[in-house]
C-alpha positions in Angstrom: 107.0 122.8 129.0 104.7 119.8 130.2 101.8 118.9 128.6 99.7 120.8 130.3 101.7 123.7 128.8 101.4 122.3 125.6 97.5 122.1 126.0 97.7 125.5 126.6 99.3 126.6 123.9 97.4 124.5 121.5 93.9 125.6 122.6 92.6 127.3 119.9 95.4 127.0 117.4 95.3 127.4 113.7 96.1 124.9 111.7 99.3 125.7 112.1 100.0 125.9 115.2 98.1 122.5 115.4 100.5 120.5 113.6 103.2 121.6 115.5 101.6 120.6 118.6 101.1 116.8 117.1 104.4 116.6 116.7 105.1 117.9 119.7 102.7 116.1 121.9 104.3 113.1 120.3 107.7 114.0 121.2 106.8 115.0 124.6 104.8 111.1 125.2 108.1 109.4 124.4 110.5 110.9 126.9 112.4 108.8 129.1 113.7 111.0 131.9 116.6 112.3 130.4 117.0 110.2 127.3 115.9 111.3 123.6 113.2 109.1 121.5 114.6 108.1 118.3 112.5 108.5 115.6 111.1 104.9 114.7 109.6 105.4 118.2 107.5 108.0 117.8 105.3 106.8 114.6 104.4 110.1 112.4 103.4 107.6 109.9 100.4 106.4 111.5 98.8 110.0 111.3 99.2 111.3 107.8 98.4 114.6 108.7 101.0 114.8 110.5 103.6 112.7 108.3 103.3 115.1 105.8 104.5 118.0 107.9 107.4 115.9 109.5 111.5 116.2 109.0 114.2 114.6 109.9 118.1 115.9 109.9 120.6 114.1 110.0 123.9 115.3 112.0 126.5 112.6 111.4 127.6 113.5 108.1 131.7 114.0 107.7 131.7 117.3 106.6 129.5 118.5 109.1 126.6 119.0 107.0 123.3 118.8 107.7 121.5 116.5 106.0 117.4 115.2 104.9 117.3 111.8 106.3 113.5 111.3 105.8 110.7 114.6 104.8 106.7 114.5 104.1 105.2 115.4 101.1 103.8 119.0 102.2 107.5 120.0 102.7 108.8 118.3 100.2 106.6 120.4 98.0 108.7 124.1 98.9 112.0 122.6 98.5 114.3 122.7 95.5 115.1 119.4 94.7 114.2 115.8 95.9 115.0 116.1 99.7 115.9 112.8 101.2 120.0 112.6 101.0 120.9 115.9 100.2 121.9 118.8 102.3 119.9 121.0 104.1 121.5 124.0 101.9 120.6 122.4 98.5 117.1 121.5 99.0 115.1 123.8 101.4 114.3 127.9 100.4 116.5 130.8 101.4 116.7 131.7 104.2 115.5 128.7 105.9 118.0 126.9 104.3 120.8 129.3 106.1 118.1 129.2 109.8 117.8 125.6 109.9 121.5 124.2 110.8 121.8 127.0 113.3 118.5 126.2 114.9 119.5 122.6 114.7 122.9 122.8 116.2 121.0 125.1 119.1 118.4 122.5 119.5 121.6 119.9 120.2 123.5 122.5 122.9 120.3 123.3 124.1 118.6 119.8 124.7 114.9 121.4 124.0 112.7 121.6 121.4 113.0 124.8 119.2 110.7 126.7 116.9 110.8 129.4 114.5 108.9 131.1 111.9 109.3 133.5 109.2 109.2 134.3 105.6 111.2 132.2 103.1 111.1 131.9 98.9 109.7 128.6 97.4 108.9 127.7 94.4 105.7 130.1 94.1 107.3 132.8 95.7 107.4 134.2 98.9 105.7 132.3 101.5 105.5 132.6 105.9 106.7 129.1 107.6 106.6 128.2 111.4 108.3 125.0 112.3 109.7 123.5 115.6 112.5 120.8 116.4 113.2 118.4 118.3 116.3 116.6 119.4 116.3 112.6 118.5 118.6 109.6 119.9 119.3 106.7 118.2 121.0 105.6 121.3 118.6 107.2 124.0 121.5 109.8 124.6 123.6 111.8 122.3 121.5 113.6 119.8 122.2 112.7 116.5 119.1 113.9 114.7 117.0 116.2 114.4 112.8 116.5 114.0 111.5 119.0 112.6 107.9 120.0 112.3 107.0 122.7 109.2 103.8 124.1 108.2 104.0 127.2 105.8 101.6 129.1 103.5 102.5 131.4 100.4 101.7 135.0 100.6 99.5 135.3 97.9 97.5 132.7 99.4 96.7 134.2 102.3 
């Protein structure tokens, strides 16, 4: 999808929707042909709004695992312990915890951005997520992390 695609599929998003297509937008901007960005290129920092929202998963751990190499503060908030340095499976909810390394190994065979949504169990109960990720490249190549993008609401807040 080119970004006229992703204008498209923005217009008239919810909020949302909207932060996936920062992220996205951002991903999209830093393409080189074939290669990956890596994520110090694409600055998530410089819009908080976006920051906050913003993942990253690391795949070069030696058990395989998947693991938090950097997370905002709104997804931060649904998972079950500090995030950074831990594996995917301790920190985020059921069953995105399960959803997340199989999306991210898909998103590596692939080559392509992701997404997903669905219901998972946070600290305040139930709550409806949609998130999106991207492949990254330390080396401009082989994908060795992941970004991920993840807005969510609870339930009972809807």
């Amino acid at each position: 999808m080119g970004e006229a695609g992703i204008d498209e599929f923005c217009k008239d998003a919810d909020d949302e929707r909207r932060g996936m297509c920062r992220v996205l937008k951002r991903w999209i901007a830093r393409l080189r042909g074939e290669s990956f960005p890596a994520f110090r290129e694409l600055d998530v920092t410089a819009a908080p709004a976006v920051a906050d929202h913003v993942f990253v998963l690391d795949a070069t751990d030696d058990e395989g695992r998947w693991t938090v190499e950097s997370c905002g503060i709104d997804v931060a908030a649904i998972c079950r312990h500090q995030p950074v340095g831990r594996s995917v499976a301790e920190v985020f909810p059921m069953p995105l915890a399960e959803a997340l390394p199989h999306l991210s190994k898909n998103v590596m065979a692939y080559k392509k951005p992701i997404s997903d949504s669905g219901s998972a169990y946070g600290p305040r109960g139930e709550l409806l997520y949609r998130c999106i990720l991207m492949p990254l490249s330390n080396d401009g190549q082989g994908i060795d992390r992941v970004l991920g993008s993840l807005t969510w609401r609870y339930v009972k807040d809807r």
